[in-house]
C-alpha positions in Angstrom: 14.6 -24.5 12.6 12.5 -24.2 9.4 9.5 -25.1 11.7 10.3 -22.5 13.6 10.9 -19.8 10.3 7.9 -21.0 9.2 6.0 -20.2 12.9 6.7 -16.8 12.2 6.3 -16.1 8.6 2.4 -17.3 9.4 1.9 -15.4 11.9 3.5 -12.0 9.9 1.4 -13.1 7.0 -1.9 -13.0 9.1 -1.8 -9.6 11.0 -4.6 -7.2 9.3 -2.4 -4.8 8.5 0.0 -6.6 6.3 -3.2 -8.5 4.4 -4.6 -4.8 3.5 -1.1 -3.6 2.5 -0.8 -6.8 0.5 -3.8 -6.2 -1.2 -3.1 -2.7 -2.2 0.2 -3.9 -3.9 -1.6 -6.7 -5.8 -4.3 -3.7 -6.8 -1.7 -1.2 -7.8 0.5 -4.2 -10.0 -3.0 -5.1 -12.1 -3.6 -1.4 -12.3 0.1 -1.2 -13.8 -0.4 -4.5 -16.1 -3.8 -2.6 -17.3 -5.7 -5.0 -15.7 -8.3 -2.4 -13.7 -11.7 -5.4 -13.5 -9.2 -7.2 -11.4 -7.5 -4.4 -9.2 -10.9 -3.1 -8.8 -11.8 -6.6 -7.2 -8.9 -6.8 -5.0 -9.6 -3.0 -3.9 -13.0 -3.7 -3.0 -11.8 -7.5 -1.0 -9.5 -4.8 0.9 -12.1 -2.3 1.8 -14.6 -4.9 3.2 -11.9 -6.4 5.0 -10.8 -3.1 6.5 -14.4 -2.0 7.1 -15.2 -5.9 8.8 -12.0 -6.0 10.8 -11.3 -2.1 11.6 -15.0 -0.9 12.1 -16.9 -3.9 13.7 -17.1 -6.0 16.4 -16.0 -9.3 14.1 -12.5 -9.5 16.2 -14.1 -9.1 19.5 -16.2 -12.0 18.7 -13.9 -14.0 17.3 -11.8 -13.6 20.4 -14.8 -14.2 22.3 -15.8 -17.7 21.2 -12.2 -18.8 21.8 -12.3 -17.8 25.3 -15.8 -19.8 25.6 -15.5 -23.1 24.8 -13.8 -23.8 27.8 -15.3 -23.0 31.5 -13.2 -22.8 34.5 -14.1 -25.7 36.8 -15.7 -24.4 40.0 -13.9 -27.4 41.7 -10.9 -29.5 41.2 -11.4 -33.5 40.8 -9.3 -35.3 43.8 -7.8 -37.6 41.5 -5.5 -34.9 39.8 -1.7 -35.7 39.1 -0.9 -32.4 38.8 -1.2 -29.3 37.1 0.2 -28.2 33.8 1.6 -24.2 33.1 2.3 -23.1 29.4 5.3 -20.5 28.9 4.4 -17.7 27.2 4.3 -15.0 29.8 8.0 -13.7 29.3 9.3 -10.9 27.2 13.1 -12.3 27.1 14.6 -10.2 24.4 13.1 -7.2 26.8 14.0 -8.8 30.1 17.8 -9.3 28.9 18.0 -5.3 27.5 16.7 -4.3 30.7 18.1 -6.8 32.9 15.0 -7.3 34.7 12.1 -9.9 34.3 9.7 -8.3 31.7 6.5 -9.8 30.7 4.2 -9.6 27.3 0.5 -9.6 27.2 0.0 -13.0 28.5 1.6 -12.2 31.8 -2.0 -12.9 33.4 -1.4 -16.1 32.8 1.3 -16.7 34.8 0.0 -14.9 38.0 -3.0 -16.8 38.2 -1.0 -19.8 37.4 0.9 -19.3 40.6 -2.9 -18.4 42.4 -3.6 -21.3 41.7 -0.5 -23.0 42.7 -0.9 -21.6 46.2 -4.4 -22.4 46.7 -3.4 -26.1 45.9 0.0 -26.8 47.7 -0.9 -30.5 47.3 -0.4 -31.0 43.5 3.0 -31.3 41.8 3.7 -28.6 39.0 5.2 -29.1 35.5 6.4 -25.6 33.7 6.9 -26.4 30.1 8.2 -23.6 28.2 12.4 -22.7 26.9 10.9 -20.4 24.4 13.4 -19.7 21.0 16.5 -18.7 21.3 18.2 -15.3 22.3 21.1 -14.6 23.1 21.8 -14.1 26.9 18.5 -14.7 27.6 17.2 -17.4 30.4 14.6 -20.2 29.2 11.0 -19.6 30.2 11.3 -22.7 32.3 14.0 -20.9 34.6 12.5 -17.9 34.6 9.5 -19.1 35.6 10.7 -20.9 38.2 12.8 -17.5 39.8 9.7 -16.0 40.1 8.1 -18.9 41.7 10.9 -18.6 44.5 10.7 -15.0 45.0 6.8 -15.2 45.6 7.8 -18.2 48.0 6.4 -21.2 46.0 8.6 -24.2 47.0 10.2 -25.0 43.6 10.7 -28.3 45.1 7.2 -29.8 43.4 8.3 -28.5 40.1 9.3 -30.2 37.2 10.5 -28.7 34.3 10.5 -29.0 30.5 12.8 -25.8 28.8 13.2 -27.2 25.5 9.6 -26.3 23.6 9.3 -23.4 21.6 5.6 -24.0 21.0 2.8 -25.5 21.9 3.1 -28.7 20.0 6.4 -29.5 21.6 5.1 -28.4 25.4 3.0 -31.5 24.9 5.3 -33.4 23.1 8.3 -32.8 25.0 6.4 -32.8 28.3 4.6 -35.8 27.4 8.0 -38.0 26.8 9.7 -35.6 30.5 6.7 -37.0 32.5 5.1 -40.2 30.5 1.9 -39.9 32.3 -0.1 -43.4 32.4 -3.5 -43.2 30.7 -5.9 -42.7 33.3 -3.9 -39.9 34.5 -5.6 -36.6 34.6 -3.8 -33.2 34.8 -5.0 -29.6 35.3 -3.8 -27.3 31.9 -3.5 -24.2 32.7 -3.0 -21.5 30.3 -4.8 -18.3 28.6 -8.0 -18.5 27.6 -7.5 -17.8 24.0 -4.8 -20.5 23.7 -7.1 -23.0 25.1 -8.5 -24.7 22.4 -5.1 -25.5 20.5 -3.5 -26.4 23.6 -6.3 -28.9 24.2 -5.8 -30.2 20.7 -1.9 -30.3 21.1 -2.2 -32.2 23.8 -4.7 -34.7 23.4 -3.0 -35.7 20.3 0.5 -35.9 22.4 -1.2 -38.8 24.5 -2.3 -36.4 27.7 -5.8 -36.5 29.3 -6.2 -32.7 30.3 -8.8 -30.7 32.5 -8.6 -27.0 30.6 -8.4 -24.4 33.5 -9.0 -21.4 31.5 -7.2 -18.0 32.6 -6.3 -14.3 31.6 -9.6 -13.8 29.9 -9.4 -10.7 27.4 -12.8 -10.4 25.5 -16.2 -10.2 27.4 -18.3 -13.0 27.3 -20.7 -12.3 24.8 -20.0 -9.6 22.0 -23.0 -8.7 19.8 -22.4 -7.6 16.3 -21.9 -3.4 16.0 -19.8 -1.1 14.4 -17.0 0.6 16.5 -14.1 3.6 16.0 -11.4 1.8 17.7 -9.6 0.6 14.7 -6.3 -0.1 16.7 -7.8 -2.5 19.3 -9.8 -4.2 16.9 -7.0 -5.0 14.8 -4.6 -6.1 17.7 -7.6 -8.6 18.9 -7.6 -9.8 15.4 -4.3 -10.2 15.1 -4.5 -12.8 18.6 -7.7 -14.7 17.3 -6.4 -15.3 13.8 -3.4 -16.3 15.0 -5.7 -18.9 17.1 -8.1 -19.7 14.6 -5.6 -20.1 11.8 -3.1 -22.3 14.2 -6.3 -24.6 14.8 -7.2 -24.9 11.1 -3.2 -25.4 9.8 -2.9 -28.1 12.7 -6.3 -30.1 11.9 -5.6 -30.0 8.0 -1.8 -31.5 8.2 -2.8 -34.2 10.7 -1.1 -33.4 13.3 -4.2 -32.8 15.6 -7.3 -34.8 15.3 -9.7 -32.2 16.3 -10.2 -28.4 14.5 -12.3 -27.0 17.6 -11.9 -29.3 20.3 -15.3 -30.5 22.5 -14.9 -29.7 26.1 
């Protein structure tokens, strides 16, 4: 539970718009405390953020090389176990007000997920995903796998993990469901942003992963320029840093053994 508090107070404390709202308050207290060399410096650390984040294309890029490291592979090795899908593609608080399935902005993820399911009817499935807890709501894991049915996937090669509320415990948690033998290889399928920290997650859980990028966001390559779309720019910040910051907190504690893992 405090794991879980503390999941979401970083990724509040990260968002653009609460570090420049944070720094005006620290500006206006020094101003009040008569201490303007110091509010003056904090006023001008907000402005270039602002400017860097809001005006440029430092998001985009950020985003960018995330979604790089990583290619798809054009072909599949014939020695695969099976092939791993991360939750994340559910809106449950939605989907329970609405009573219908709702998705957020990594939906992609789960329709080319199930693309590549179908392409591949050979390969056993594992869905790891229960997602914290709401009232009412289904787990990721059982969501996922009504949708599978109703698109005609035979939930028969799934297996399920609906217990995870993050990444480190979808390879944790999977990892002790499945207890996959060392030469085992499995296909991890998630967005292309996430990537990299799944790939860390889950190396240091004990699995040997192929990355099978999906729902790409950023282009390929972003060259530095200024741009007017303040709102995008933030909410791709918002995404990367979330990344980034999730990389750097995992490699410093331990609990990972790479910060930007090799392909």
């Amino acid at each position: 539970m405090l794991e879980r508090f503390y999941h979401t107070v970083f990724g509040f404390l990260i968002e653009a718009e609460f570090l420049i709202a944070a720094l005006l308050g620290i500006a206006v207290i020094l101003m009040l405390f008569k201490r303007k060399k110091a509010a003056r410096m904090t006023l001008m650390i907000g402005l270039i953020f602002f400017l860097l984040v809001g005006l440029t294309t430092l998001a985009p890029w950020m985003l960018s090389t995330l979604e790089n490291r990583f290619g798809q592979p054009t072909q599949l090795p014939l020695d695969l176990k099976g092939m791993i899908i991360l939750g994340g593609s559910f809106n449950r608080p939605l989907s329970v007000e609405r009573e219908t399935t709702c998705y957020t902005s990594a939906g992609g993820r789960l329709i080319e997920a199930y693309r590549l399911v179908g392409k591949n009817p050979h390969l056993p499935v594992l869905f790891t995903g229960g997602g914290v807890a709401v009232k009412n709501a289904q787990s990721e894991a059982k969501m996922a796998l009504d949708v599978a049915s109703d698109l005609g996937i035979d939930t028969a090669r799934f297996v399920v993990e609906d217990k995870s509320t993050n990444t480190r415990e979808n390879a944790s948690f999977s990892y002790q469901l499945v207890k996959p033998s060392v030469q085992d290889r499995w296909l991890l399928v998630t967005s292309a942003a996430h990537m990299p920290r799944a790939v860390t997650d889950f190396r240091a859980a004990g699995w040997q992963v192929i990355p099978y990028p999906v729902d790409y966001l950023a282009p390929k390559t972003v060259s530095f320029s200024f741009t007017l779309n303040i709102n995008k720019n933030f909410q791709t910040w918002s995404r990367a840093a979330r990344e980034w910051a999730g990389l750097a907190r995992d490699y410093l504690s331990g609990k990972t053994t790479e910060f930007f893992p090799q392909p």
